[in-house]
N, C-alpha and C positions, 0 to 999 in steps of 0.2 A: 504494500500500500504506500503511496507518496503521499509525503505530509505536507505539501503545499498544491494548491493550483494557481497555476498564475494567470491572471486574469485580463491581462494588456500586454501589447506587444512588446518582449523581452530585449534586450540587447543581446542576445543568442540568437535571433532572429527565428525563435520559434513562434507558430501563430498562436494567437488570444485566445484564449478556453472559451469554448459553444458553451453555452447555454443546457445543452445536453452535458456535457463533461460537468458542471458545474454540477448538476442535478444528479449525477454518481457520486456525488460526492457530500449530498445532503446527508446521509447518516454517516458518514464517515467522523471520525475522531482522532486525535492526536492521543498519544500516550505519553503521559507529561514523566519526566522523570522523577525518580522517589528514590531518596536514601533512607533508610532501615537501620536504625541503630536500636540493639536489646544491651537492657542492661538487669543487673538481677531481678527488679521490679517488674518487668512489663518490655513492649516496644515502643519506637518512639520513629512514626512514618512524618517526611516532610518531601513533598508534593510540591513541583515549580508547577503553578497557573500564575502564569502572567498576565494583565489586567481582569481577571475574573474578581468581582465584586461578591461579597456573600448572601446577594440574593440570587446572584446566578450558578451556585454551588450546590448543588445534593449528595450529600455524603446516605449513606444507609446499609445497616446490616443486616443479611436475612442468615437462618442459622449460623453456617461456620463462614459466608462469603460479604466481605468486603467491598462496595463499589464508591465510586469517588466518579463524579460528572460534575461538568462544568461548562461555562458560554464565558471565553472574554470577550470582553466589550471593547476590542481593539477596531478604530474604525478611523479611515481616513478622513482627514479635517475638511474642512469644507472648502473648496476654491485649489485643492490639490489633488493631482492623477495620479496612482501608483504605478512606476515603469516598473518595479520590481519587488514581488512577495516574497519572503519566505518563511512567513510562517502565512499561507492562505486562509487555514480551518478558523474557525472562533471556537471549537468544542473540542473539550479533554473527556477521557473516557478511561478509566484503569480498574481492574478487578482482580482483590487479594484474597486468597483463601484462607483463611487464620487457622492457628494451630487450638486444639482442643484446652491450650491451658492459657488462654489466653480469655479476659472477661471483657464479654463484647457490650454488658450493662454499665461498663463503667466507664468507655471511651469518650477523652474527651478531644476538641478539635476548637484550633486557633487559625484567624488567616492575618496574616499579618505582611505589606509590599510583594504580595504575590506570592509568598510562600503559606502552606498549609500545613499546619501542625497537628499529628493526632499520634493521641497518647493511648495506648491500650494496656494496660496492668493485666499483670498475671493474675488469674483465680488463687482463689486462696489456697486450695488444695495443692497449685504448684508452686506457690512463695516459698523460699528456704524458709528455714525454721533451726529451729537447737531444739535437739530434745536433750532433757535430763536426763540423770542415773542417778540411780535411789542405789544408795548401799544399805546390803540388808546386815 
């Protein structure tokens, strides 16, 4: 899948995307990148959505699957032509499968200059722990 279309005549001198091409490309999505840091507690997912605002963001968990969608609101200014996209899409699209020790009721998520912050904590049954010894 290509993650732009270009929409005006390129300095490559390929031609302008139809109308049809564009319309291939209505469900299409970008897969934003995600760094994945665990630490004893939980994971800790941060998601590049560049101009995506938080009303254009749906995050949602169904049992074990994780999805993150999005719409930036990247849009060319008014009184200017784009000779050259590349980033074409305005929609992010990414789906994580979480591992079983992982508590999907406790996730939380920040967006903050374009990055998305979500914090997922391990279930309590897989948080370390100390157990005691009892001398008898």
């Amino acid at each position: 899948m290509r993650n732009d279309v270009q929409t005006t005549q390129g300095n490559a001198g390929k031609p302008a995307a139809t109308s049809q091409d564009r319309s291939r490309y209505s469900d299409a999505a970008l897969t934003p990148p995600v760094d994945v840091v665990e630490d004893a507690n939980g994971i800790t997912l941060y998601a590049d959505l560049p101009a995506v605002s938080r009303d254009k963001l749906n995050l949602h968990v169904e049992s074990d699957t994780l999805t993150i969608e999005a719409e930036s609101d990247l849009a060319v200014p008014e009184g200017l032509t784009s000779h050259h996209t590349e980033v074409g899409l305005a929609r992010f699209r990414r789906v994580f499968t979480l591992s079983k020790e992982l508590d999907t009721e406790k996730i939380s998520a920040e967006l903050a200059q374009g990055v998305l912050r979500l914090r997922i904590p391990k279930a309590e049954h897989a948080q370390p722990r100390r157990i005691e010894v009892q001398v008898a």
